[in-house]
N, C-alpha and C positions, 0 to 999 in steps of 0.2 A: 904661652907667650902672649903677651897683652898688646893688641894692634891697636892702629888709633882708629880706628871704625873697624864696624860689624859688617858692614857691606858697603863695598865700594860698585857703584853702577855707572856703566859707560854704556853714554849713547840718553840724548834727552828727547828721543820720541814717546808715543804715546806707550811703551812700554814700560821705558826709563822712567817716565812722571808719575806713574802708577805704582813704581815699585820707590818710588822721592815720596811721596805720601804715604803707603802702606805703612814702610817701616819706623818711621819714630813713631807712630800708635801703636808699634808692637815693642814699643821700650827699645828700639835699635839703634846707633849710631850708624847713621847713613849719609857717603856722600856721591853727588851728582857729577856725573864729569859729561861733559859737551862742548866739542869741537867749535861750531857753529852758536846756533838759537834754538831755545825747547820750543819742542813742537815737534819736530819730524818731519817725514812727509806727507803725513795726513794733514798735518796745520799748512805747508807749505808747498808741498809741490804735488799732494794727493787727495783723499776725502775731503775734505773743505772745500778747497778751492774747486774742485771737478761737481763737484753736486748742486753746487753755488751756482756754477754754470749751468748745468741740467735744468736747475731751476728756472734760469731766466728763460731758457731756450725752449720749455712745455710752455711757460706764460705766453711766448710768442706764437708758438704752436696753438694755444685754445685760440687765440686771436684770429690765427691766420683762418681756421676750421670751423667759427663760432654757428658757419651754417647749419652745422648737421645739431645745431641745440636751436634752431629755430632763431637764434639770434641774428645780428646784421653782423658780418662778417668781412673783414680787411688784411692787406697786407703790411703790419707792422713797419714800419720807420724804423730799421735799430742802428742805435751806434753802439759800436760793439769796446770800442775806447770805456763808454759809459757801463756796460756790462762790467768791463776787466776793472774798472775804479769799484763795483760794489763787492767783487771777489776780496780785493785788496782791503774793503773797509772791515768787510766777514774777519776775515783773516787776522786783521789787527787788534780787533777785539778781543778774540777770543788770547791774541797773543795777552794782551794788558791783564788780563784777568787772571785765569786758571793755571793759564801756560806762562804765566810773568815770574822768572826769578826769584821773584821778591817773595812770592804769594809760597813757591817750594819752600825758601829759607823760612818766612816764617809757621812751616808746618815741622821745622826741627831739622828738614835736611839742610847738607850743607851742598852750595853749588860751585861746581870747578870748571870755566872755562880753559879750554885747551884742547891739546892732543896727546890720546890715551895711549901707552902704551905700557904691555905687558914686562914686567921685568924677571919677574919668577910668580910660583902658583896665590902669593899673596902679596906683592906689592906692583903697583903702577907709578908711573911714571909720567907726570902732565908738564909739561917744559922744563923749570928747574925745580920744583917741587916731587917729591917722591913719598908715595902715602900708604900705607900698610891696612890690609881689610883680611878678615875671618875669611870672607867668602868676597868673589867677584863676579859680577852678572853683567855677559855683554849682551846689550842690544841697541847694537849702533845700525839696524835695519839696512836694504839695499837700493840700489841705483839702478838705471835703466842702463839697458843692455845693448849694444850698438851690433850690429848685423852684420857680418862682412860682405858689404856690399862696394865695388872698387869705385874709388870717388867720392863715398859719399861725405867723409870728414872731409874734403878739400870744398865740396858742395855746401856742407853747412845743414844743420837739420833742427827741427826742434823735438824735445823730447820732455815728460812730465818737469822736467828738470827747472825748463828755462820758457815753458807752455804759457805760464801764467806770470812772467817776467815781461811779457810783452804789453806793449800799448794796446793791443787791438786783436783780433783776431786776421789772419789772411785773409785778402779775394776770393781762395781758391787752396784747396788742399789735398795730397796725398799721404794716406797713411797705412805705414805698413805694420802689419800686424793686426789679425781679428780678433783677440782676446778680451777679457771685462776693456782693460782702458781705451783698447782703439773704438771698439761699437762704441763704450758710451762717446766719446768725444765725433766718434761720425754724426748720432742721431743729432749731438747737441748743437757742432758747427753749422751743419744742414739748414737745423730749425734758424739757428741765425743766419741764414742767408749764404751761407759760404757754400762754394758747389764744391761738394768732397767727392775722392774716390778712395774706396777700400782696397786695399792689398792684402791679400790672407794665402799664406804657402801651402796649407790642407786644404781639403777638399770642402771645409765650411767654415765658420765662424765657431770661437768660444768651442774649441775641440772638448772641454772636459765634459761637457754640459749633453743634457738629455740631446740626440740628433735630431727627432722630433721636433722640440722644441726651439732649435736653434734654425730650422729649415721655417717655422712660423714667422719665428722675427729677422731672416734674413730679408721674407716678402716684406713684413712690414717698414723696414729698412729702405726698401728700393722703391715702395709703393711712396714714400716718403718725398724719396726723389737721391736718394746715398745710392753711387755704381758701388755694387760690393762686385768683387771678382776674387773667385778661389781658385787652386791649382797656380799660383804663380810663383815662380823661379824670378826673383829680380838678381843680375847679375851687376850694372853701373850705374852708377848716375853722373849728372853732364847739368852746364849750363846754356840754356839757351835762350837770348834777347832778353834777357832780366828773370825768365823762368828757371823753373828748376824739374829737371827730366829723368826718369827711372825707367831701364831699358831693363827687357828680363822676357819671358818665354810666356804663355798665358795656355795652359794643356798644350805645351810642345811646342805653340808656335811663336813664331818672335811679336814684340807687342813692346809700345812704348806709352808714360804715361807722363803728363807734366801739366803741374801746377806753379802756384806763386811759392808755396811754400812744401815741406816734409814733415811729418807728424811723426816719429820712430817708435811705437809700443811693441817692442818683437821681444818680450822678456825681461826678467831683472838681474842682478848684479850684486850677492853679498859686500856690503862694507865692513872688509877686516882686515885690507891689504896692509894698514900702516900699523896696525894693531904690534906688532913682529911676534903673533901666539907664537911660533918656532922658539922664543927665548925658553917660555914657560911649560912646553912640551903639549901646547894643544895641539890636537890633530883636525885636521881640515879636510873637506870632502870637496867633488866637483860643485854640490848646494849651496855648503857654508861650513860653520863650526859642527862637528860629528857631535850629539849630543845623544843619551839613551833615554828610554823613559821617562825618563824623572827629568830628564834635561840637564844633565850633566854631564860637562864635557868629558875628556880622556882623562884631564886634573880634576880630581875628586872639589878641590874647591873652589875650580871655573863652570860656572853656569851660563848658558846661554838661549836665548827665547827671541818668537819672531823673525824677523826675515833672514839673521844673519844666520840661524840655524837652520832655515831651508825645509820647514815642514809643512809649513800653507802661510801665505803671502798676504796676510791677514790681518787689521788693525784688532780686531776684536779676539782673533785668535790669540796676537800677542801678549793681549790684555788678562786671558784664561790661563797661557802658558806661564806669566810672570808670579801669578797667584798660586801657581802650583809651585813653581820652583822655588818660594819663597817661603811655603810650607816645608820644603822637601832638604829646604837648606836651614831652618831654625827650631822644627817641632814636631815632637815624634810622632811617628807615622808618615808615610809619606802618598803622595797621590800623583798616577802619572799624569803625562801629556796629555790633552784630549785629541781623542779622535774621530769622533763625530763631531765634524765641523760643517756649520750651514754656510752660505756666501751666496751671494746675490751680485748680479749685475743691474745695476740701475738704470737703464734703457726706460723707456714708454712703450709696452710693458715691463715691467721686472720681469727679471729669471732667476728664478731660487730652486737651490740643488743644496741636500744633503745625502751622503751616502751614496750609493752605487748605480750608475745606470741600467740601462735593462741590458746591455749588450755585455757589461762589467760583470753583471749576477750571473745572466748566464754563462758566459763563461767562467765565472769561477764556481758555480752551482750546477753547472749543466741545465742544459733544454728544460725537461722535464720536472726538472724542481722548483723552476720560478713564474712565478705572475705576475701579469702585468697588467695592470687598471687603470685607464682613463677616462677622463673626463671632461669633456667644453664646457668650460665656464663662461667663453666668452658671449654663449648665449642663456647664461644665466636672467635672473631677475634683476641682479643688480647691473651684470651685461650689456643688457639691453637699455634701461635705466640712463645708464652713463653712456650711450652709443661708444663701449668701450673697443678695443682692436681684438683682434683674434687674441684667447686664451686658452690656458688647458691646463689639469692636474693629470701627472703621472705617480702612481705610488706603484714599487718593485716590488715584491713581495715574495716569501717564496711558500712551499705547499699548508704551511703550518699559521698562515697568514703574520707571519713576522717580517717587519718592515725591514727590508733591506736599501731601499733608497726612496726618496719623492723629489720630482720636480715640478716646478708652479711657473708656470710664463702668465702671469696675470697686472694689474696695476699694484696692487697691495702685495705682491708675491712674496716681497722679502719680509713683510713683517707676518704671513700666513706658514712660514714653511719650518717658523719656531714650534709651533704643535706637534710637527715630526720630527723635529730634533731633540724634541721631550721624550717624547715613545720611544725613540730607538734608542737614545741613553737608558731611560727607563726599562726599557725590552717590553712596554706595551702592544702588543699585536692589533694589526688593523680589525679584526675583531676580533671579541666583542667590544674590546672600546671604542673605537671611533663609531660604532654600528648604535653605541647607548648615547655619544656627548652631542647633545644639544646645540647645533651650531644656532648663531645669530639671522633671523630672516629680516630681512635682504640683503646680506655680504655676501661676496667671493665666496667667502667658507662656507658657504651653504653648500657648493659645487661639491667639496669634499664629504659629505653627506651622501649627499648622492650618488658619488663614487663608490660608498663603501655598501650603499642597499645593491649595488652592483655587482660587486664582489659577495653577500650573501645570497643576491639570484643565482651566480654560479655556483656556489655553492648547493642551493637547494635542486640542484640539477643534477647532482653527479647522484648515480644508480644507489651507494646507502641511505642518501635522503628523501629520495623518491619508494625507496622499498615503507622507510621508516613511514614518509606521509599516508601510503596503503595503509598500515597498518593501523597508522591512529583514527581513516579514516573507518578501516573496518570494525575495532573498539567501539569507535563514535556512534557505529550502528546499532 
């Protein structure tokens, strides 16, 4: 049966855009459908505008610090109105250019403002328009997750939503949730001047991540001058004399906290509620769209990638899963999901994690089959250098020196922790590779070097290497 498109894609975040360009270079009729403006939340209410910020907010930070480089050192003036105007200029840019309408149509797709909906496994539905596609790709990504906490929708709160919608930053801020979005928006409101307190319901911050390394940059956090507080149960929130109040337990005992304003990062939220997949027989999970391998829904010709399918929360993940599905859906052979995925949180320092913690390995490998090797980098050469904050490499490994996980709290961490997400895809072993490659002298990744001559000292420790060195030295005699 002859449809009018090869693929219809819903949803114009940075998946949807990826998969609006892909396919007319692969000879496809393809059309765009978005609710809203392309872009997503990484142009809009996530990566862009949040690193934008980061950015301003380390410039004011070397300012504030410039003593410990020997320079004259001040406390910044910021208007943070001015901050929120260069986010907004960021942003706009990148809208007119890459993310512009125009620039998709003229790469051959076609674009469809409106609201998608599914009608059966090949055709949609955008207001009075109804369009027939071979194959359908959702990735209309998710929304932040509101907390059931009593009060707080009568209270008002902000959320990545409507963060960067504002003139200005608050006074003063509570935010609840320690995960990537809340740290970075603590160190970053901090450094501009906003007195923040953290809210975190576990017992630390950024729960997936190395504990180790999460217990370094909690100090470096507080040394900062961010209250982080873990172990809290927040139950209401309340207004009081123009502030805003979060009442809740702090290890059991009662505790109240109040600022000017609320910061809400406690999770996200697939967007597919208006979708009505129920027409078309997709199936839904408590994540998102249930997708297998290959990323194909329960409808052999619904595909779905990125947040709304609930496998890692990831702009660049989305961008890996779109590539695969789009192989998986027009050319033979097919290639699954990836799942060695890296992610970083962009703090000062970074924390980059791929694969398994040590506490993940050994539990699923037992005690005695996993290793674990670290390393302070942050009194490396280049360390020291940059009077950088406390750092450290952890690689997991288990008896056969096969990488089972690495994490880097370092400044460069996220763009250092791509070398072990090469190895573990690849099945590189921490040696001998990493034991022969050449790091650059003086970087961070020198650290990793010297992690791994660490890893062959213990090595040349246990009782058959020490028999073998007897031996070669008795030969030698």
């Amino acid at each position: 049966m002859k449809r009018e498109f090869d693929l219809a894609i819903i949803g114009g975040g940075s998946a949807g855009l990826l998969a609006a360009q892909v396919a007319p270079k692969l000879g496809l009729r393809a059309a765009l459908i978005e609710r809203s403006r392309l872009g997503g939340d990484c142009l809009w209410t996530g990566c862009v505008p949040s690193k934008a910020l980061l950015a301003s907010a380390k410039a004011a930070h070397i300012l504030r610090n410039a003593g410990k480089y020997d320079l004259p050192a001040h406390e910044p003036k910021i208007d943070t109105a001015a901050v929120w105007r260069r986010i907004r200029d960021i942003q706009e840019s990148i809208a007119a250019g890459e993310d512009n309408p125009e620039t998709v149509r003229e790469g051959g797709a076609d674009v469809i403002f409106g609201e998608a909906t599914l009608a059966d496994a090949h055709t949609v539905r955008v207001g009075e328009r109804t369009l027939t596609a071979r194959y359908i790709l959702i990735c209309t990504g998710s929304r932040p997750a509101t907390p059931p906490i009593d009060g707080l929708q009568d209270v008002g709160f902000l959320s990545s939503e409507n963060l960067f919608q504002q003139e200005r930053a608050p006074e003063s801020l509570l935010i609840v949730g320690g995960g990537p979005i809340g740290v970075e928006m603590a160190q970053a409101m901090n450094r501009l001047g906003v007195k923040v307190t953290l809210l975190e319901m576990a017992g630390g911050i950024l729960a997936r991540d190395e504990p180790t390394l999460t217990a370094l940059l909690t100090e470096v956090l507080r040394d900062e001058g961010v209250e982080v507080q873990t172990n809290v149960q927040l139950l209401r929130a309340s207004l009081d004399n123009g502030g805003k109040v979060l009442q809740g337990t702090l290890a059991g005992e009662e505790r109240s906290w109040s600022a000017a304003e609320i910061l809400v990062t406690a999770g996200r939220t697939p967007n597919i509620d208006s979708l009505r997949l129920d027409d078309a027989g997709v199936r839904v999970g408590p994540r998102g769209i249930i997708v297998d391998k290959k990323l194909r829904s329960s409808v052999k010709s619904v595909y779905a990638v990125g947040d709304c399918a609930g496998r890692f929360l990831f702009t660049h993940t989305a961008g890996a899963e779109t590539a695969a599905a789009l192989r998986n859906m027009f050319y033979p052979g097919t290639q699954d999901a990836p799942e060695i995925v890296p992610w970083t949180t962009f703090t000062d320092p970074e924390l980059a994690h791929v694969g398994m913690t040590s506490d993940e390995a050994r539990a699923a490998r037992g005690e005695d089959q996993v290793r674990v090797y670290e390393r302070d980098i942050g009194l490396s050469d280049r360390g020291r250098a940059e009077s950088a904050p406390p750092g450290r490499v952890i690689v997991v490994a288990d008896t056969s020196h096969k990488i089972l996980g690495a994490h880097i709290l370092a400044p460069p961490a996220g763009e250092m922790i791509g070398q072990f997400t090469l190895a573990m895809a690849q099945g590189i072993k921490l040696i001998p590779a990493f034991r022969d490659l050449i790091q650059v002298y003086p970087t961070f990744s020198t650290g990793l070097a010297q992690l791994t001559e660490d890893a062959v000292y213990e090595q040349l420790d246990r009782p058959l290497y020490r028999a073998l060195r007897r031996l070669n030295d008795f030969l030698g005699d």
